[in-house]
NUDO-857850 format. One record per atom (N, C-alpha, C, O): residue in three letters; atom name; x, y, z; residue number from 1. Coordinates in steps of 0.2 Angstrom, whole numbers, plus 5000, padded with zeros to 4 digits. Layout:
// residues N
rec r:ALA&a:CA&xx:X&yy:Y&zz:Z&k:NUM
...
// end
This chain:
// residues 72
rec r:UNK&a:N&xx:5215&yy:4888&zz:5109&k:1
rec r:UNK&a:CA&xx:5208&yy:4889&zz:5109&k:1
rec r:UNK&a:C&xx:5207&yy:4897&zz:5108&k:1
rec r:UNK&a:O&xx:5202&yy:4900&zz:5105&k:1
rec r:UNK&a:N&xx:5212&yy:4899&zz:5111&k:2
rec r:UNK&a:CA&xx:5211&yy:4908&zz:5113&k:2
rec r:UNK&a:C&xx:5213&yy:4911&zz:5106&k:2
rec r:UNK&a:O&xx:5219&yy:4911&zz:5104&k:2
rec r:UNK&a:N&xx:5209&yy:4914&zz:5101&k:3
rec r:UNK&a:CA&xx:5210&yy:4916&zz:5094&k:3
rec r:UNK&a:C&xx:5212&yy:4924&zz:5094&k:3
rec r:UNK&a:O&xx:5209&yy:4928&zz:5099&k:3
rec r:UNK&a:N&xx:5214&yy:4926&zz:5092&k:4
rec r:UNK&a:CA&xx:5220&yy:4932&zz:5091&k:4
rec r:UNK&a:C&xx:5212&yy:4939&zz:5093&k:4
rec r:UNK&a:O&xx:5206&yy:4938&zz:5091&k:4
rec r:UNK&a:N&xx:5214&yy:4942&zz:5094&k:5
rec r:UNK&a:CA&xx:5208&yy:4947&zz:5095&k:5
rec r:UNK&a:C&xx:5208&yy:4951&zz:5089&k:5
rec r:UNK&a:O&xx:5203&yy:4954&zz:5090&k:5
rec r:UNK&a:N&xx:5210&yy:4953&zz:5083&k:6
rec r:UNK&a:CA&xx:5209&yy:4954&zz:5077&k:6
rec r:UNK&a:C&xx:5205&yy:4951&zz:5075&k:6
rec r:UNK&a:O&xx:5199&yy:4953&zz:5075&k:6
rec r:UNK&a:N&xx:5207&yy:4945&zz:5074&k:7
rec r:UNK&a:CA&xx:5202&yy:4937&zz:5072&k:7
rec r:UNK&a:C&xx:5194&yy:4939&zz:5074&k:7
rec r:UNK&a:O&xx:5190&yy:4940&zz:5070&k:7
rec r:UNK&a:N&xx:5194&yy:4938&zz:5079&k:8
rec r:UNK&a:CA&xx:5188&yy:4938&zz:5082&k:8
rec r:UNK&a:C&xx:5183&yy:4944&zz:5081&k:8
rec r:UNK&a:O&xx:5177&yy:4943&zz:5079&k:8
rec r:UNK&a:N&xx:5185&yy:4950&zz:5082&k:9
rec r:UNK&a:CA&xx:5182&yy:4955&zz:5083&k:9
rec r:UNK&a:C&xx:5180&yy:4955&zz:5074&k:9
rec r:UNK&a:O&xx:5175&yy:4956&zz:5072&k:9
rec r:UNK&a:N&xx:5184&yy:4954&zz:5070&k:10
rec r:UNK&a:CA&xx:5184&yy:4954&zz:5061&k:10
rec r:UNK&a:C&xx:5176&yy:4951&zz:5062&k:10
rec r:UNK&a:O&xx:5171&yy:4954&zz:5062&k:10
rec r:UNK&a:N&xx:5179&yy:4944&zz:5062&k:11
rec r:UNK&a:CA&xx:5171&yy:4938&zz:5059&k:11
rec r:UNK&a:C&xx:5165&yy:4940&zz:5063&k:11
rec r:UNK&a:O&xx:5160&yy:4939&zz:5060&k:11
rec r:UNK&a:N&xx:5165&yy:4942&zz:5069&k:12
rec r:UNK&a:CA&xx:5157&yy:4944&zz:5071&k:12
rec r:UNK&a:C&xx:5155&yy:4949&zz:5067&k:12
rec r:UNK&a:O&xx:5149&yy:4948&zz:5066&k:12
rec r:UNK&a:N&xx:5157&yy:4955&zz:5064&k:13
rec r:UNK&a:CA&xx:5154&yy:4961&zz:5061&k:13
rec r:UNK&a:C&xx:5153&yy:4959&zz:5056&k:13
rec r:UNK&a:O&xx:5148&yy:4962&zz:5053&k:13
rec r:UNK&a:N&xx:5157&yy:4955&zz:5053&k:14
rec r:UNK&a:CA&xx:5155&yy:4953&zz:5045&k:14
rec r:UNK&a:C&xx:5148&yy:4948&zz:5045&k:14
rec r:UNK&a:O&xx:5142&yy:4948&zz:5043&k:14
rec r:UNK&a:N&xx:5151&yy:4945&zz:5048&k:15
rec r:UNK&a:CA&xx:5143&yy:4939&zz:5049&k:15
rec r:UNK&a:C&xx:5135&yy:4946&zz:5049&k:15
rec r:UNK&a:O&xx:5131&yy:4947&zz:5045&k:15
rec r:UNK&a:N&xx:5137&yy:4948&zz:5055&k:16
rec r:UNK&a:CA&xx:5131&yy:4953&zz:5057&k:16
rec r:UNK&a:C&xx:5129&yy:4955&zz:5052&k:16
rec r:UNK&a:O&xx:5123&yy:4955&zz:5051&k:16
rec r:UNK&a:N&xx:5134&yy:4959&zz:5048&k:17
rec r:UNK&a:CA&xx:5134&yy:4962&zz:5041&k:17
rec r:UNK&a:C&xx:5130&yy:4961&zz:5037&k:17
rec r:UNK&a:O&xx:5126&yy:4965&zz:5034&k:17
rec r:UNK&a:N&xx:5131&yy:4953&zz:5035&k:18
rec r:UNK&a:CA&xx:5128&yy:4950&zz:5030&k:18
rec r:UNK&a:C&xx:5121&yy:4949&zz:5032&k:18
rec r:UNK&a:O&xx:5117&yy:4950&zz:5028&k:18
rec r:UNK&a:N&xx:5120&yy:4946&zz:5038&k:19
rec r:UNK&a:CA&xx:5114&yy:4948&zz:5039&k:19
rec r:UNK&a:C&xx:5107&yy:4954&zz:5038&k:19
rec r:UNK&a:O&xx:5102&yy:4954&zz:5036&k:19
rec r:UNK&a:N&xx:5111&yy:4958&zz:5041&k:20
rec r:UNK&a:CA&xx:5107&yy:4964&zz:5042&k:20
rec r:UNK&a:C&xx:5109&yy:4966&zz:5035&k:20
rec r:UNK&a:O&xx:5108&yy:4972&zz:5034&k:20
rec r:UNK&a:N&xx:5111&yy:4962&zz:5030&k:21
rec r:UNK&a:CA&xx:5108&yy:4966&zz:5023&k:21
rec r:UNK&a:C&xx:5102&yy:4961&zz:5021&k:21
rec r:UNK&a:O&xx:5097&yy:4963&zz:5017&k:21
rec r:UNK&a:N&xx:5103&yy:4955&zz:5025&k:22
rec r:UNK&a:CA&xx:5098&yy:4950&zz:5022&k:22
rec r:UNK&a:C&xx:5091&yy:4953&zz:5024&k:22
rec r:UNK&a:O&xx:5086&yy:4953&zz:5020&k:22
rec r:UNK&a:N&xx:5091&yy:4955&zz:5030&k:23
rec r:UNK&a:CA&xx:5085&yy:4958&zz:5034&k:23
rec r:UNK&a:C&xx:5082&yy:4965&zz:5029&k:23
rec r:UNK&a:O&xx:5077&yy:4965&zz:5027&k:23
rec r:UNK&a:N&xx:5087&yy:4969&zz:5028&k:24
rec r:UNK&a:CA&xx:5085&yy:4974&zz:5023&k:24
rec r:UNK&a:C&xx:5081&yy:4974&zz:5020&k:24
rec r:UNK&a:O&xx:5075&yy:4978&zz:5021&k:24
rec r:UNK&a:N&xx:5083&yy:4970&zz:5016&k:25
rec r:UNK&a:CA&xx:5082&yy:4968&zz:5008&k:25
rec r:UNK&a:C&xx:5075&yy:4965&zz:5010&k:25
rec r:UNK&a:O&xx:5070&yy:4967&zz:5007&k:25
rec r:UNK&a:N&xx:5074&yy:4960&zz:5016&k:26
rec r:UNK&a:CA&xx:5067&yy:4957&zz:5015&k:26
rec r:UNK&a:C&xx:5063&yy:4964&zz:5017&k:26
rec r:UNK&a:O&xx:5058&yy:4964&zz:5013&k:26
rec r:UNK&a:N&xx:5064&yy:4970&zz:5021&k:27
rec r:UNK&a:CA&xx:5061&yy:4973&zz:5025&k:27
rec r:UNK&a:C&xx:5058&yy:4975&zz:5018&k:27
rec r:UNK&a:O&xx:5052&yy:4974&zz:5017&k:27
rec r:UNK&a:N&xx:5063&yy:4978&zz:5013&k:28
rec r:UNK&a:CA&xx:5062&yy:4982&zz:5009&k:28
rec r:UNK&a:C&xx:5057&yy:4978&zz:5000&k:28
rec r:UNK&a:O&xx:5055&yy:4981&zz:4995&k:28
rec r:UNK&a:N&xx:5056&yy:4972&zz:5001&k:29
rec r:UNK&a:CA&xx:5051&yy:4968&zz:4999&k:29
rec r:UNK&a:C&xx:5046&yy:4969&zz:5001&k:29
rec r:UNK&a:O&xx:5042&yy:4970&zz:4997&k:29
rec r:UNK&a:N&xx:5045&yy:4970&zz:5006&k:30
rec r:UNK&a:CA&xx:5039&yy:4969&zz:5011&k:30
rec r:UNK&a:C&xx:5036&yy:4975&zz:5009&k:30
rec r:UNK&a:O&xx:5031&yy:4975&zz:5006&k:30
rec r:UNK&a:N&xx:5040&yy:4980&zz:5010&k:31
rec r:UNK&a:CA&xx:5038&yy:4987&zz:5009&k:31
rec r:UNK&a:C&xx:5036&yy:4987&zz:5002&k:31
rec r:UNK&a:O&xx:5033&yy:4992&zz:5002&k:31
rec r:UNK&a:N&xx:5037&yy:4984&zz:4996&k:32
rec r:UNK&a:CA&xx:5035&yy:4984&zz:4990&k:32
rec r:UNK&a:C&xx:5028&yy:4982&zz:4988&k:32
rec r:UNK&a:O&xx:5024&yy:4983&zz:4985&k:32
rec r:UNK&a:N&xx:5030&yy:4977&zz:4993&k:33
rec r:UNK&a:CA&xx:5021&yy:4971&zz:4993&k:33
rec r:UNK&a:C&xx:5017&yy:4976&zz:4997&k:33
rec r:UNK&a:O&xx:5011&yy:4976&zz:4995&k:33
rec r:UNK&a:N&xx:5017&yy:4981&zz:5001&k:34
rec r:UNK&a:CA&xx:5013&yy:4984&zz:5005&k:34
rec r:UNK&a:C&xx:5009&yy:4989&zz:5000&k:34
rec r:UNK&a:O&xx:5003&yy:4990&zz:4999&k:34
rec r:UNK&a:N&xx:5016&yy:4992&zz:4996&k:35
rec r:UNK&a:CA&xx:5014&yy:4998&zz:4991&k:35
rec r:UNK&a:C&xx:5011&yy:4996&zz:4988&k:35
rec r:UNK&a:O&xx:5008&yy:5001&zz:4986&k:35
rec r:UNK&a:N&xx:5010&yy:4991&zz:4985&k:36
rec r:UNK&a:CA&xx:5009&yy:4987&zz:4979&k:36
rec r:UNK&a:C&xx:4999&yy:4984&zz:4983&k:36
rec r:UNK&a:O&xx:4994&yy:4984&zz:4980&k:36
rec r:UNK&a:N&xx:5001&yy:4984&zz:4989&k:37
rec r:UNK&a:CA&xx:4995&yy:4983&zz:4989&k:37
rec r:UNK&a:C&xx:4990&yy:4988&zz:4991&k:37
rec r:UNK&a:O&xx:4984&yy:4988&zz:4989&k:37
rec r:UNK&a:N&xx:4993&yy:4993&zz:4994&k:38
rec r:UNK&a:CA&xx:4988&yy:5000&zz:4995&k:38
rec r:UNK&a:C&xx:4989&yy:5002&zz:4989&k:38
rec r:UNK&a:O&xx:4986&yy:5007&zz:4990&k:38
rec r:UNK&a:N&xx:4990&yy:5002&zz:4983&k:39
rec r:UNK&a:CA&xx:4987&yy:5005&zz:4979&k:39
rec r:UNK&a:C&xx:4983&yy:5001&zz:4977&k:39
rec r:UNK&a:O&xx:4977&yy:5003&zz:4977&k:39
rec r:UNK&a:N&xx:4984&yy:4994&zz:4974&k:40
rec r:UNK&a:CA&xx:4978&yy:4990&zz:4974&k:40
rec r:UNK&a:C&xx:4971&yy:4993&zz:4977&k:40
rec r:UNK&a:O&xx:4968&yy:4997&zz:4974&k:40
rec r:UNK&a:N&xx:4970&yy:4992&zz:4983&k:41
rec r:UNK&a:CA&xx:4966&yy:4996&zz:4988&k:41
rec r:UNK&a:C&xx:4962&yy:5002&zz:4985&k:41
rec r:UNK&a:O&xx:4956&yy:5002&zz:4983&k:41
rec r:UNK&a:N&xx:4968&yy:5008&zz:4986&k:42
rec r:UNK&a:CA&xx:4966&yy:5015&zz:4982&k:42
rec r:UNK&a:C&xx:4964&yy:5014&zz:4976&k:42
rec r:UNK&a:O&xx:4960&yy:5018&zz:4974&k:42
rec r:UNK&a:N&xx:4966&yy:5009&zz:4972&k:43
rec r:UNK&a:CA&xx:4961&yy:5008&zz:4965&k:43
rec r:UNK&a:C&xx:4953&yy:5006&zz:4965&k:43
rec r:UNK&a:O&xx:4949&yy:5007&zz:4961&k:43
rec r:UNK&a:N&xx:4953&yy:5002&zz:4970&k:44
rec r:UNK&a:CA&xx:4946&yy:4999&zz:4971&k:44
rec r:UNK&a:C&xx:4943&yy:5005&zz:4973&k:44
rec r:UNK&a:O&xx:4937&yy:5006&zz:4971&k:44
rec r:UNK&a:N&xx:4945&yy:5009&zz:4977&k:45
rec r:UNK&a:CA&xx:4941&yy:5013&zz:4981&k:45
rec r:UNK&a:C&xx:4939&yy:5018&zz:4976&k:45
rec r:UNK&a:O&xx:4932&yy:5019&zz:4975&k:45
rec r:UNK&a:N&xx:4942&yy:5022&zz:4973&k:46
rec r:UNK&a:CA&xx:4942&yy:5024&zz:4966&k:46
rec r:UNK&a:C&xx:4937&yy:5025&zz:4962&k:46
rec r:UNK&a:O&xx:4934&yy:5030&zz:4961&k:46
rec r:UNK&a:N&xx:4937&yy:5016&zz:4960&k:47
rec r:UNK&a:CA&xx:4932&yy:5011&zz:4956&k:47
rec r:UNK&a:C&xx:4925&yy:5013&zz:4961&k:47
rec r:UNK&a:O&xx:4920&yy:5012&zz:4958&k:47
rec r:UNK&a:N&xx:4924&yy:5014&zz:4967&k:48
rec r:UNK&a:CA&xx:4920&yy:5011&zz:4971&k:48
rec r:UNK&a:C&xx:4916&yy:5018&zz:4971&k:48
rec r:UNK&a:O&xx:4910&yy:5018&zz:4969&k:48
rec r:UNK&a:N&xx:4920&yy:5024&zz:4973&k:49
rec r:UNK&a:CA&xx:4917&yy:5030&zz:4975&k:49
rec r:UNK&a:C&xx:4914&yy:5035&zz:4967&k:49
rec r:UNK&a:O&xx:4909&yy:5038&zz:4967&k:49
rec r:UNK&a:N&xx:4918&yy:5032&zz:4960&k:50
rec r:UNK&a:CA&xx:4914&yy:5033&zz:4956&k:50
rec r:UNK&a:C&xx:4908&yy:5028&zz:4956&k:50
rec r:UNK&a:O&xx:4903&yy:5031&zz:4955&k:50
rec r:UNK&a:N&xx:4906&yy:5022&zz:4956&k:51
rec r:UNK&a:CA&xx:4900&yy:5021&zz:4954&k:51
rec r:UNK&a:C&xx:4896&yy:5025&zz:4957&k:51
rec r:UNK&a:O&xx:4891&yy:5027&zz:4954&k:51
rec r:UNK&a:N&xx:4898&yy:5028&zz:4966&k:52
rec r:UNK&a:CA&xx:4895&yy:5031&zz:4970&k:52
rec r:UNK&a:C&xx:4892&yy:5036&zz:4969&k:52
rec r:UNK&a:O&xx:4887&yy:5037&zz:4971&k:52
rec r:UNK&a:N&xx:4896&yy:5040&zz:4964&k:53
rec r:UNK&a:CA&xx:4894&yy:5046&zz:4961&k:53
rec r:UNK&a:C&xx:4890&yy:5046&zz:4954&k:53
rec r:UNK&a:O&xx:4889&yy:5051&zz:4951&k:53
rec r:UNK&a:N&xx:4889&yy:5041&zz:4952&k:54
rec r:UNK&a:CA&xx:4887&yy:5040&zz:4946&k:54
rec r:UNK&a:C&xx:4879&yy:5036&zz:4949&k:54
rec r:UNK&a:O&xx:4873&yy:5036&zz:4946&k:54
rec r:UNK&a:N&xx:4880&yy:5034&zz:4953&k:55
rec r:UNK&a:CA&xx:4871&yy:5032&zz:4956&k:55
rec r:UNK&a:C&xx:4871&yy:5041&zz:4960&k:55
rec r:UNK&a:O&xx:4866&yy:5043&zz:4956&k:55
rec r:UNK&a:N&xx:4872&yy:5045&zz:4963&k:56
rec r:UNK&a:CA&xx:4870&yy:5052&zz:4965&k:56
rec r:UNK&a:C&xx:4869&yy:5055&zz:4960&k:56
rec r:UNK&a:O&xx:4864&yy:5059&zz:4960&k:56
rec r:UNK&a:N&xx:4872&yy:5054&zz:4956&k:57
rec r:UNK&a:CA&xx:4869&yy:5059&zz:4949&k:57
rec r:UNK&a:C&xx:4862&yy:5058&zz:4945&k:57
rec r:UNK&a:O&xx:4857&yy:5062&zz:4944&k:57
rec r:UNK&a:N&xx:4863&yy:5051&zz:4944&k:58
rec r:UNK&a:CA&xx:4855&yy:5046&zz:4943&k:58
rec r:UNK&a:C&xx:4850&yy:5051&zz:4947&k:58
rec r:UNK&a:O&xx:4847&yy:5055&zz:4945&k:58
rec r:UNK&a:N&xx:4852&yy:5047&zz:4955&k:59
rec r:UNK&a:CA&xx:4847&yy:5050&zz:4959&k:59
rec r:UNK&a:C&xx:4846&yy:5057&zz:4957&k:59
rec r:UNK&a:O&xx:4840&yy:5058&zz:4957&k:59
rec r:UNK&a:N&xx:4849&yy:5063&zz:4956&k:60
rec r:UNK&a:CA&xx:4849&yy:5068&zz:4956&k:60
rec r:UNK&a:C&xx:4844&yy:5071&zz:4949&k:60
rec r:UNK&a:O&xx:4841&yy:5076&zz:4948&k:60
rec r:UNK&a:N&xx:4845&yy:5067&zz:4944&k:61
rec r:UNK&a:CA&xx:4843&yy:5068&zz:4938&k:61
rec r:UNK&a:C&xx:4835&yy:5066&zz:4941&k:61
rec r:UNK&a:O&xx:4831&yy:5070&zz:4940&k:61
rec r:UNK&a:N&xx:4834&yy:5060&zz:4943&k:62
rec r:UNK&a:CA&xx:4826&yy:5060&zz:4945&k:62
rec r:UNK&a:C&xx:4824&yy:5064&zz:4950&k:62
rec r:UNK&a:O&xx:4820&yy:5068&zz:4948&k:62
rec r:UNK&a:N&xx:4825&yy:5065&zz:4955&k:63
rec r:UNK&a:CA&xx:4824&yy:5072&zz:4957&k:63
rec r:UNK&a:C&xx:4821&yy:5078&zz:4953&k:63
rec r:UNK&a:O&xx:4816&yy:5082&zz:4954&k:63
rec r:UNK&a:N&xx:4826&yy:5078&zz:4948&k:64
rec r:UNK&a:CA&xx:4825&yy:5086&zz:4943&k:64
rec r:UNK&a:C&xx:4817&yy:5083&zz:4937&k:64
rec r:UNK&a:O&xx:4815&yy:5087&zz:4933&k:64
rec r:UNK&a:N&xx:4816&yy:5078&zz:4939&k:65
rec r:UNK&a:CA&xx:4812&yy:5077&zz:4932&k:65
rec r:UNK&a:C&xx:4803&yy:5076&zz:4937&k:65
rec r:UNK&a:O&xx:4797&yy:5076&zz:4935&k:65
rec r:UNK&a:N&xx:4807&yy:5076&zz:4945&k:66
rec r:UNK&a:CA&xx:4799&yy:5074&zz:4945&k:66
rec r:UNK&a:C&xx:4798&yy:5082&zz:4949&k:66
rec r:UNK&a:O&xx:4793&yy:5082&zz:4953&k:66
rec r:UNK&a:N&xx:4802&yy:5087&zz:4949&k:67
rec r:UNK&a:CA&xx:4801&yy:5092&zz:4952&k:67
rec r:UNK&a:C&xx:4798&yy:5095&zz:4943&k:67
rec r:UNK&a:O&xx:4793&yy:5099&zz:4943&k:67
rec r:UNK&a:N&xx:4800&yy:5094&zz:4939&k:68
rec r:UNK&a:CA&xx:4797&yy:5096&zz:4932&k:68
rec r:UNK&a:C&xx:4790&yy:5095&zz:4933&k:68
rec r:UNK&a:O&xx:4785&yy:5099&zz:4933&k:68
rec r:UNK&a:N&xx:4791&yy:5086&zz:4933&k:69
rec r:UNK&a:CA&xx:4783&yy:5084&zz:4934&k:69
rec r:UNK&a:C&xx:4777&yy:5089&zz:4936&k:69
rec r:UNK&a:O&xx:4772&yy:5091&zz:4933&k:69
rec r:UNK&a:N&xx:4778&yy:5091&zz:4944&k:70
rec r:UNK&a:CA&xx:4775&yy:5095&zz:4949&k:70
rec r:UNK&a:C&xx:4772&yy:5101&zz:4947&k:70
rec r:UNK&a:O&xx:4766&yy:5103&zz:4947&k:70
rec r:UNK&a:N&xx:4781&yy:5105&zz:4944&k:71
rec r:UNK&a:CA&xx:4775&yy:5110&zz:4940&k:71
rec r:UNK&a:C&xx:4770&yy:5110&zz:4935&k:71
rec r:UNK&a:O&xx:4765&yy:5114&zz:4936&k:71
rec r:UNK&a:N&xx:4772&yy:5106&zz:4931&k:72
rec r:UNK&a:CA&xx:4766&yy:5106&zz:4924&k:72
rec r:UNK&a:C&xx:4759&yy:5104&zz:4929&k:72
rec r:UNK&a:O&xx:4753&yy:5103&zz:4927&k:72
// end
């Protein structure tokens, strides 16, 4: 029953091995889907903070037209 202690000490590390590359590798998906989604994200917001500034501008242009108005 009693297996050589070479034997034994070998097959646990390699096993662990294989796993902890299995883990990696998903860690390292994970981290792609994350990136992949914060940028998503940072595009929307992007997309969001221009219309943002494209209505201030709007607003800003009537502003200037009704201070025109005033003086005449």
């Amino acid at each position: 029953m009693l297996a050589s202690p070479q034997d034994s000490s070998n097959a646990v590390p390699s096993d662990e091995g294989v796993s902890l590359q299995q883990q990696q590798q998903q860690q390292q998906k994970q981290k792609q889907m994350l990136k992949q989604q914060q940028q998503q994200q940072q595009q929307q917001q992007q997309e969001e903070n221009e219309e943002e500034v494209q209505q201030q501008k709007q607003k800003q242009q009537k502003r200037r037209h009704k201070k025109t108005d005033s003086n005449t």
